[in-house]
C-alpha positions, 0 to 999 in steps of 0.5 A: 479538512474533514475526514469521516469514515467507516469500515464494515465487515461482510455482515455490513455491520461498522467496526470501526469508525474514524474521525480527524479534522486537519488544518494545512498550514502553507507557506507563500511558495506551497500556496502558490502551487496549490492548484497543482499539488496533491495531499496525502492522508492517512490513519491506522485502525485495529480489525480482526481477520476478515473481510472489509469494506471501507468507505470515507468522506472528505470534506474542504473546509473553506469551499465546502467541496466533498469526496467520497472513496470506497475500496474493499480489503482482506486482512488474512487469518495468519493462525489458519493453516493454508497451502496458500502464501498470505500477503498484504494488499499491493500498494502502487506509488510513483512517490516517496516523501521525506516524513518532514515534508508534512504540513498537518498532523491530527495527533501528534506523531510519536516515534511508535506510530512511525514504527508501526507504519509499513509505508514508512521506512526510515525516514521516508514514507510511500505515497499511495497513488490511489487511483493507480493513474501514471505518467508515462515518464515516473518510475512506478514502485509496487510494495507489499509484505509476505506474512508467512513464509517458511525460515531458511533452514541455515539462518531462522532470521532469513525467508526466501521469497521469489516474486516475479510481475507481469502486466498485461494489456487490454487484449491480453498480450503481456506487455512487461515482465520482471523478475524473479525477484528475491526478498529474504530479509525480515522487517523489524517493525511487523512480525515475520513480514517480508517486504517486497518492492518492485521498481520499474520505469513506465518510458517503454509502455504505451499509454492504455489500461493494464492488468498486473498479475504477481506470482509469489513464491516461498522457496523453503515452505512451497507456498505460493500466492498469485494476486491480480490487480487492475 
């Protein structure tokens, strides 16, 4: 696999730029349930606070098929004062995959980049479901961090973080709520980042298009923050 891509801030201008070629290695048992199976991919890059736009290009080697996959990001300004909670994007999964299941690799793996990576905890990694597609019988995991909430007045190493989730449907009616969930622990691989998780089963909703609206709450700091994914 090729891999090719470009991020470009809101003046259009490419700051940074990657480039990886992987080769899969399968046994008999992976290659028999190719057609069935998905592969992950992911690389790290370093930008500034702003605004983003990404854009990458994967190519199959052997057939030749390509891909294109565009998204926008914000990476937020954490030195700026805001009355507004920063976060991270959401990421939306239905998956976690133990970090030796791998099957290919550009650069060798060291334990510094398993540290620095916010999908991996432990020795299990998030597997981003991009296209937010589900299954109605997956249990769906919503992750992201908090970056800036206010310490516990008793214990400095502490926050506490209320976020409640709703989905709506396509006529505006909440289907599903949960919550207020409570993350207070700080996670030592990112600077004053809360981790916040959320899992729920999909068995109870009908199949359609949803809208998830998070309301996130810094208890001690009164900040709050209300992201809104389709």
């Amino acid at each position: 696999f090729d891999f090719i891509g470009n991020v470009m801030d809101e003046r259009k201008q490419v700051v940074s730029q990657l480039r990886d070629y992987i080769h899969v290695k399968l046994g008999a048992t992976e290659a028999e349930k190719l057609a069935t199976r998905n592969f992950h991919y992911d690389a790290g890059i370093t930008v500034s606070p702003g605004r983003y736009h990404m854009r990458f290009l994967v190519r199959e080697g052997q057939s030749g098929k390509m891909g294109v996959f565009d998204a926008r990001f914000t990476v937020p300004d954490l030195a700026a004062d805001s009355m507004t909670l920063k976060t991270s994007s959401i990421v939306w999964s239905s998956q976690r995959e133990m970090l030796k299941a791998a099957v290919g690799s550009a650069e060798q793996v060291t334990r510094k980049i398993v540290t620095a990576n916010p999908l991996i905890t432990g020795d299990q990694k998030v597997i981003p479901n991009i296209g937010k597609v589900f299954r109605r019988g997956q249990n769906v995991y919503v992750d992201f961090d908090v970056y800036d909430a206010a310490p516990d007045p008793k214990n400095a190493n502490a926050r506490d973080v209320a976020v409640k989730m709703s989905l709506f449907n396509q006529k505006g009616d909440k289907a599903f709520e949960v919550g207020p969930v409570k993350a207070t622990q700080l996670v030592g691989t990112r600077p004053d980042a809360v981790p916040v998780q959320i899992q729920f089963p999909l068995k109870g909703l009908a199949p359609g298009r949803y809208v998830c609206q998070l309301n996130v709450i810094d208890v001690v700091g009164r900040k709050f923050a209300f992201p809104r994914t389709n």
